[in-house]
C-alpha positions in Angstrom: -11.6 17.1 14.7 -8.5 17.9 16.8 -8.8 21.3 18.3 -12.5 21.5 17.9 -14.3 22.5 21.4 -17.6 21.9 22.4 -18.4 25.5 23.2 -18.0 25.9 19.4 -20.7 22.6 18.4 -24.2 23.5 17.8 -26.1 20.3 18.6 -28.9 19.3 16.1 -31.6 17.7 18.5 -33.2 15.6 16.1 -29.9 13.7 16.9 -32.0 12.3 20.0 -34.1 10.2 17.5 -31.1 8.3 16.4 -29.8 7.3 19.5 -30.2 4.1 20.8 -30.2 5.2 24.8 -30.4 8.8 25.0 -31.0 8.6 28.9 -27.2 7.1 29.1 -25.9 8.5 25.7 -27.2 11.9 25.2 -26.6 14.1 22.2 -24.2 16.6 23.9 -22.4 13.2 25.1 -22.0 11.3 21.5 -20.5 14.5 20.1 -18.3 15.2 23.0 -17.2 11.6 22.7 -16.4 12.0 18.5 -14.7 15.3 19.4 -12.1 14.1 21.8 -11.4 10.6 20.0 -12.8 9.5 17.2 -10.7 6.4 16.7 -12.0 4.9 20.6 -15.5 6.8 19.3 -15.8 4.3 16.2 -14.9 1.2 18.7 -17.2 2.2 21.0 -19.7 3.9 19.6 -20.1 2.1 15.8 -18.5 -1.4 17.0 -16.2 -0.7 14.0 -12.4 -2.4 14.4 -10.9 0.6 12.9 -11.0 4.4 12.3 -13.4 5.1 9.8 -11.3 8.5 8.8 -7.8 7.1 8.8 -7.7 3.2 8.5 -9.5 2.5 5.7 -7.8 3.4 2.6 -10.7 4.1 0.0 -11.1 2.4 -3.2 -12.4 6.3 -4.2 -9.0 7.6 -3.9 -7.1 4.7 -5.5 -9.5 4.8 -8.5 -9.5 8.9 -8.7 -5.7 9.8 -8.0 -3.8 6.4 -8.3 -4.7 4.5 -11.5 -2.5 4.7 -14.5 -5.0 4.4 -16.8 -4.9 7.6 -18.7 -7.9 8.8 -17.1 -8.2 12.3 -15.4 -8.0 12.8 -11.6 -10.4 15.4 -10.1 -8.4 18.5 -10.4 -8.0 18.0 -14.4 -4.5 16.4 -14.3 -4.2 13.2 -16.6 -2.7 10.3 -15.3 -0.4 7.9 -17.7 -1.5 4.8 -18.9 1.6 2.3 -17.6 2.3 -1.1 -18.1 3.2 -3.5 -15.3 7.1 -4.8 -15.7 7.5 -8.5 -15.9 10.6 -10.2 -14.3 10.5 -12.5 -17.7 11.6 -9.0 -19.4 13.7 -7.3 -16.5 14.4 -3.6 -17.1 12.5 -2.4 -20.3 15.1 -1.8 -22.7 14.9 1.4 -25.1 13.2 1.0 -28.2 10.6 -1.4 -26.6 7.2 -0.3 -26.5 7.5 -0.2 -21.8 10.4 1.9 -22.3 8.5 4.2 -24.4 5.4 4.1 -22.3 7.2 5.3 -19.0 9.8 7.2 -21.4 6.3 9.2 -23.0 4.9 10.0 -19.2 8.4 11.6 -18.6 9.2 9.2 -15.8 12.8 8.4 -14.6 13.6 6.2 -12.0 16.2 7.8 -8.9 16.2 4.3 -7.7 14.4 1.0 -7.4 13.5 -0.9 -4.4 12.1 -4.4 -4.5 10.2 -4.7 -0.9 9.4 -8.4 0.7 7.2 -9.4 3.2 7.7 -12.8 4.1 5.1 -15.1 6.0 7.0 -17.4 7.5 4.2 -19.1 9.8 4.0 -22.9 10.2 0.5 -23.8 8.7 -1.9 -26.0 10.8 -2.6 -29.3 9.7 -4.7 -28.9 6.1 -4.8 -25.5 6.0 -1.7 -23.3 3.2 0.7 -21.0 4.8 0.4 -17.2 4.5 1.4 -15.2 1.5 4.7 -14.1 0.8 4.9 -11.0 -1.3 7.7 -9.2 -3.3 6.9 -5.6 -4.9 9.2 -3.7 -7.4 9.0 -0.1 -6.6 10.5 3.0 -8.3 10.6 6.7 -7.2 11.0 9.0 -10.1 13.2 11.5 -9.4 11.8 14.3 -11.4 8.8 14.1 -9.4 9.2 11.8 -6.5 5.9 9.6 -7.6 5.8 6.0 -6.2 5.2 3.8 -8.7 4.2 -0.2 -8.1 6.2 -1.4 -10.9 5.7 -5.5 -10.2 4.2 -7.9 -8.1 4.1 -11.6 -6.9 2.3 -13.3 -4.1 3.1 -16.8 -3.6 2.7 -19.5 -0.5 5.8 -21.4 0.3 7.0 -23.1 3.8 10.7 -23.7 1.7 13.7 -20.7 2.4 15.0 -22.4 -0.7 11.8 -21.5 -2.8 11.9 -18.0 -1.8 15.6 -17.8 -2.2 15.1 -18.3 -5.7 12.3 -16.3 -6.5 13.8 -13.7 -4.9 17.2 -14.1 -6.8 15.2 -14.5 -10.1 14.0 -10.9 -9.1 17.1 -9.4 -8.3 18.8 -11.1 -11.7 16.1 -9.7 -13.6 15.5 -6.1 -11.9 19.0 -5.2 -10.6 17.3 -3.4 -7.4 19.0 0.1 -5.5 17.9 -1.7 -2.3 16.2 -4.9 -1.4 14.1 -4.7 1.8 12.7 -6.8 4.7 10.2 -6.0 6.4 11.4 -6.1 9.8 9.0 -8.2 11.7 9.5 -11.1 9.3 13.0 -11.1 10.1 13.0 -13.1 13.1 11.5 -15.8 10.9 13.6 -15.6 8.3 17.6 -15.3 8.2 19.1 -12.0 6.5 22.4 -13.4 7.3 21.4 -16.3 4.5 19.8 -14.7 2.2 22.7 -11.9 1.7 25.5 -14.7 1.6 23.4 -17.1 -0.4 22.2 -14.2 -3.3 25.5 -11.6 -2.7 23.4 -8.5 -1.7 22.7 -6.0 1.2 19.4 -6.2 2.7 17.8 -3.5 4.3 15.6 -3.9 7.2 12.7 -1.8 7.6 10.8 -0.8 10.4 6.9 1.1 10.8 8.4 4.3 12.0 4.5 5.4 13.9 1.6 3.6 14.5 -0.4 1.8 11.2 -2.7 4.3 11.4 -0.3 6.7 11.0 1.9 4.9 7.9 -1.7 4.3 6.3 -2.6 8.2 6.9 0.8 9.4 5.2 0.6 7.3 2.4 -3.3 8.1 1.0 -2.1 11.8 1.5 0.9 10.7 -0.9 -2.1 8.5 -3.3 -4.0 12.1 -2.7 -1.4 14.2 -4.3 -0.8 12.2 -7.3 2.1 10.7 -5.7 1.4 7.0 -6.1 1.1 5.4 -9.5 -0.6 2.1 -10.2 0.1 0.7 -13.7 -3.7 0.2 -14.8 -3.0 -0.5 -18.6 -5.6 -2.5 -21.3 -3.0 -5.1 -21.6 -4.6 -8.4 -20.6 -1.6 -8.7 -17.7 -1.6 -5.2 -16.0 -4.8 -5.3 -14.4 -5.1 -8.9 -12.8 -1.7 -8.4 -11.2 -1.8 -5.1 -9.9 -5.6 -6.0 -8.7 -4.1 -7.8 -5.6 -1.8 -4.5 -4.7 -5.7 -2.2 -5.1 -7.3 -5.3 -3.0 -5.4 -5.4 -0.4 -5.1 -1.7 -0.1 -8.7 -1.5 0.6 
């Protein structure tokens, strides 16, 4: 709606029926109101906690552009059916049939990145602690897809549980780069875990608002640039179902 003006709105009065106080709120008001901000409109005016346009990342898009289930999106393409890796396996090797699944969709990885989020609270008395969650990614580099290669969510209060997760990960995956995201760093140490596993970590901040991050990546998920492995395997689905769940 940027640049719209309201010299350019034609007003449909039957809008007046639908308004709750048309003496305070008219017509000509509610539009004018949508026009100039439609994030403080949908507070305001819908007593909705987010922007109905921008925050909410649609399970319509994630199941049209983003599965890899071999299906076709909406402008004919066909998306691969992938496999989720498992750290039991590490990197497929060729010959097995995961190599030969991503090998067959022509994808090959310009780097891997596995991505933590840590949730280092202190849990009140009989409830868990957060979730901590790790996330293979890799970036093909013939076209620059994201692709959610591996998950795990887990609660732990230990640093020494994570530690080891973490360094099962890194054994098994042999990341490019291994990041933090940055707010969790205050809560955990990145000078430990780089001398107790031997690797760099990278610290990453939101570079705009959430709104913002969540608006760039559905227009990457939008043009076919985010794959979610999606596979009939019996494993695939369940785990990646947390990555599509929390996404919307």
């Amino acid at each position: 709606s940027k640049g719209w003006r309201m010299d350019n709105v034609v007003i449909d009065p039957e809008l007046e029926k639908y308004l709750l106080w048309p003496e305070f709120w008219t017509p000509k008001k509610v539009v004018e109101d949508y026009i100039s901000d439609r994030y403080a409109f949908a507070l305001s005016r819908q007593n909705r906690p987010r922007d109905p346009e921008s925050k909410l990342f649609q399970r319509e898009v994630i199941e049209d552009y983003c599965l890899a289930d071999g299906g076709a999106r909406p402008d004919g393409s066909i998306r691969p059916a992938l496999s989720c890796w498992d750290v039991s396996i590490g990197i497929p090797k060729k010959g097995t049939q995961l190599y030969e699944q991503y090998a067959a969709a022509g994808i090959e990885f310009a780097r891997t990145v596995i991505a933590i989020d840590t949730a280092a609270t202190v849990p009140k008395a009989g409830t868990d602690p957060d979730y901590t969650v790790l996330e293979l990614w890799g970036l093909d580099k013939n076209t620059y897809t994201r692709i959610i290669l591996d998950l795990i969510r887990f609660r732990t209060q230990s640093p020494s549980r994570f530690k080891r997760i973490l360094g099962q990960w890194i054994t098994a995956y042999d990341p490019d780069f291994v990041v933090f995201e940055s707010n969790a760093m205050a809560r955990w140490s990145a000078v430990d875990i780089e001398e107790s596993l031997g690797i760099v970590v990278t610290k990453s901040e939101l570079r705009g608002t959430k709104v913002e991050e969540i608006e760039s990546f559905r227009d990457l998920a939008e043009h076919g640039m985010l794959l979610i492995p999606w596979a009939q395997d019996g494993r695939t689905r369940p785990r990646m179902n947390i990555f599509v769940e929390e996404l919307v």
